[in-house]
N, C-alpha and C positions, 0 to 999 in steps of 0.2 A: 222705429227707433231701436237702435241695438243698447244693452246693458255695456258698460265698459269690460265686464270681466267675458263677457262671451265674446267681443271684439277681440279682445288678448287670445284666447284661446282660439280663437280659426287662426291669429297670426301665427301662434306658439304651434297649430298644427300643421299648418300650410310651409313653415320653415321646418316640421322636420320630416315631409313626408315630400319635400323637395332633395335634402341630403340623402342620398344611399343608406350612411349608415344607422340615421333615422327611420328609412323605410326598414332595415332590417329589425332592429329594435322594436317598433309599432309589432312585428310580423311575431317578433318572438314573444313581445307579449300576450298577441292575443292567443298564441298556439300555449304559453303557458297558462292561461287562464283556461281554455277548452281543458287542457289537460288535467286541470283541478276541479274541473267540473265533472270528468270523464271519471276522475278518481275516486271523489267523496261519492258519485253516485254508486260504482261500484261497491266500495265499503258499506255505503249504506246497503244496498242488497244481500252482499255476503251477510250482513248483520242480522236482517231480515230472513235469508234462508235458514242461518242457523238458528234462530229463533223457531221456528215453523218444522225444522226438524226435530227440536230438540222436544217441540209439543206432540210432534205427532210419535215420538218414541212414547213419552211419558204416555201419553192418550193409550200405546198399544200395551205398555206394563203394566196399566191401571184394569185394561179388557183382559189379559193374560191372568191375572190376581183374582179377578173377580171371576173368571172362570173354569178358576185352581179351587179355589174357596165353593164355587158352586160344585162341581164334581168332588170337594171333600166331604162336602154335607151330605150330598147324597151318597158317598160312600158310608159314611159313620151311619146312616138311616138304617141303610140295605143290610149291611155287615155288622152295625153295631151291637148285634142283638144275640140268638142265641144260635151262635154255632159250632159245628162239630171241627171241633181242633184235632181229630184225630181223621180229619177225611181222607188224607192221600192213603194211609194202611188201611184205613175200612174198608173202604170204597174204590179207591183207583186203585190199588196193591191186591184188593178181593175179587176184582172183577175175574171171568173166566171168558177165554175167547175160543172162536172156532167148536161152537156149539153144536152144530150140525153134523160136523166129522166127528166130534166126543159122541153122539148120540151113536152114530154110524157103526164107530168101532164096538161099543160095548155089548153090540146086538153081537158083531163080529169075533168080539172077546169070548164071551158067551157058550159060543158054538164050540163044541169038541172037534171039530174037524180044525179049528186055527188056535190049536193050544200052545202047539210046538212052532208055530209061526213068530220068531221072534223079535222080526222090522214090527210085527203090529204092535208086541208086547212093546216095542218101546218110544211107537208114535204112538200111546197110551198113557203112557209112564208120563211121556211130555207135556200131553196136553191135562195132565189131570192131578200130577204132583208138584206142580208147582212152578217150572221150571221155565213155562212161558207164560206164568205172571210178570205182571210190571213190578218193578223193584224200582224206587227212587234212592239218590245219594243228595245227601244236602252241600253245595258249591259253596253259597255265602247267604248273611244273615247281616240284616243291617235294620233298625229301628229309627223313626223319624216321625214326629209330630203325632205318637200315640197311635201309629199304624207301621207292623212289621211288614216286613219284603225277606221272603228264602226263597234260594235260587236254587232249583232242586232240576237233576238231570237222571235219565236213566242211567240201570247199572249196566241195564245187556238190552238189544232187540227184542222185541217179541213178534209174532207172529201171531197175523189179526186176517181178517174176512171184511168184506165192505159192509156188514152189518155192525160190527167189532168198532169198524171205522167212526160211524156214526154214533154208537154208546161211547165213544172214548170223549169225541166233539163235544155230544151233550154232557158228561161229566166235566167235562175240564171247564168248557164255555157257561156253561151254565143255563143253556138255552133246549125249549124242548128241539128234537130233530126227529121226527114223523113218529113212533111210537118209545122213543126214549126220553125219559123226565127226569132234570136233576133232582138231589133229595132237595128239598126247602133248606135245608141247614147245610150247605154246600158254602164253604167261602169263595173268593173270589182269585179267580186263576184268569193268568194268561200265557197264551206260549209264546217263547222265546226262537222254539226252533223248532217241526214239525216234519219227518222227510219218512216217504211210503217207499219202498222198493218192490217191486213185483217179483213174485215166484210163480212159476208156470210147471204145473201140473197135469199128468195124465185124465185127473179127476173133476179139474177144474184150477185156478188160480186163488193165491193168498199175499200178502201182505208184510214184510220185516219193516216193522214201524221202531219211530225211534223220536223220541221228545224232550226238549227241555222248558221247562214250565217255571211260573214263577209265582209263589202264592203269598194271596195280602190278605191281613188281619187285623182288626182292633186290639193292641195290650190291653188286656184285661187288668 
């Protein structure tokens, strides 16, 4: 037994899927509903994606903070305590390099026979007045969150030995390097820029070292 209203309806479809421009109609409707169904799903996805994007930025500014905030603490730990604000003139400005050859000449100075030798008097003069010490210039200076940043560069080259090399690493870095030990009260450095040039020598080889460093503090 058929219901009347579904009797109508096969008539109501059977009459318009005998007209052409009923089959055309039927056709567009249903490509219009595919189409609405093709659409909101899309949007719903887009919607989705950006959601899941927009969690997993947050997700990564939340690990980036919490891993700002942990390397701040452990800076304030390390550094917050009692150190020498005067390190780069004590220590990196005091350093003396090319030890070996200073020892070398002075036996060589010494001697009456190289008095009147006066390239020696003044690869003496070089290594022993000053003149191939490190000298820092201060670049810039900026302060943030109770911890200062100077951007300090050399004034001139100096001329280093690969032993020279490695006490300069362990001062700056802060780490021992085979028999060189930073001081304890050494703040915290890092370089910026670090370039070795080789000089080659009848005697042997040396070093035109050249740095720019950048050194962090707690404001006291």
């Amino acid at each position: 037994m058929k219901l009347p209203f579904s009797f109508s309806f096969e008539r109501i479809f059977k009459k318009i899927i005998q007209e052409k421009g009923g089959v055309m109609t039927l056709c567009a409707v249903c490509l219009l509903s595919f189409m609405l169904v093709i659409f909101f799903n899309k949007e719903k996805n887009q919607f989705l994606k950006k959601n899941l994007e927009e969690a997993l930025l947050m997700r990564s500014r939340i690990e980036h903070f919490l891993a700002a905030q942990k390397d701040r603490t452990t800076f304030f730990k390390k550094y917050g305590g009692n150190i020498d604000r005067y390190y780069i003139g004590r220590v990196l400005e005091g350093a003396q390099f090319l030890k070996r050859e200073t020892e070398t000449l002075r036996g060589v100075c010494e001697h009456p026979a190289f008095k009147s030798c006066n390239n020696i008097k003044q690869r003496w003069n070089f290594l022993t007045k000053g003149e191939n010490n490190l000298v820092f210039i201060e670049e810039s200076r900026k302060c943030k969150n109770s911890i200062e940043e100077i951007a300090l560069k050399q004034k001139h080259p100096v001329e280093v030995d690969n032993e020279d090399v490695k006490q300069i690493l362990s001062l700056v870095e802060g780490v021992a390097i085979g028999e060189y030990c930073p001081p304890p009260a050494a703040p915290q450095m890092i370089f910026r820029r670090f370039t070795l040039k080789k000089r080659k020598f009848a005697e042997g080889e040396t070093f035109l070292l050249e740095m720019h460093i950048t050194k962090r503090e707690v404001i006291q």
